[in-house]
C-alpha angles and dihedrals in degrees: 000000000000094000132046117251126213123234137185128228113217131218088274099051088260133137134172118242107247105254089243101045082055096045087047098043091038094234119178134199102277090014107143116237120208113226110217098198091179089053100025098223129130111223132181112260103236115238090224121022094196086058105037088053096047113117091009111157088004093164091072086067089042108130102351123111102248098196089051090047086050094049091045087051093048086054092061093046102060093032083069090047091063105034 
């Protein structure tokens, strides 16, 4: 959404979930929403945390050599174990 859209509470506290906001967030009847009170923004809960996070924020791996990234970290590691 480009754009906000406006929604209604209604006398129960409750509000209906735009239809794109739903069709771009892939939201599903029973589906649970996360309420971001310091943000104030409604997300959907992942089924699965580990999965939902994989590949997050990939292009700051983009074109380095991860194992030699791990082993140069590991140095340092144990260089301040020692020193």
């Amino acid at each position: 959404m480009s754009q906000p859209v406006s929604v209604k509470v209604s006398s129960r506290y409750q509000i209906a979930v735009p239809r794109i906001a739903r069709e771009r967030l892939n939201i599903k009847s029973g589906d649970r929403l996360l309420v971001d009170i310091q943000d104030g923004i409604l997300l959907p809960q992942p089924k699965d945390y580990a999965t939902h996070l994989a590949g997050l924020h990939r292009e700051v791996w983009a074109g380095l050599d991860t194992t030699a990234y791990l082993q140069e970290e590991r140095g340092a590691w144990n260089a301040s174990e020692t020193g």
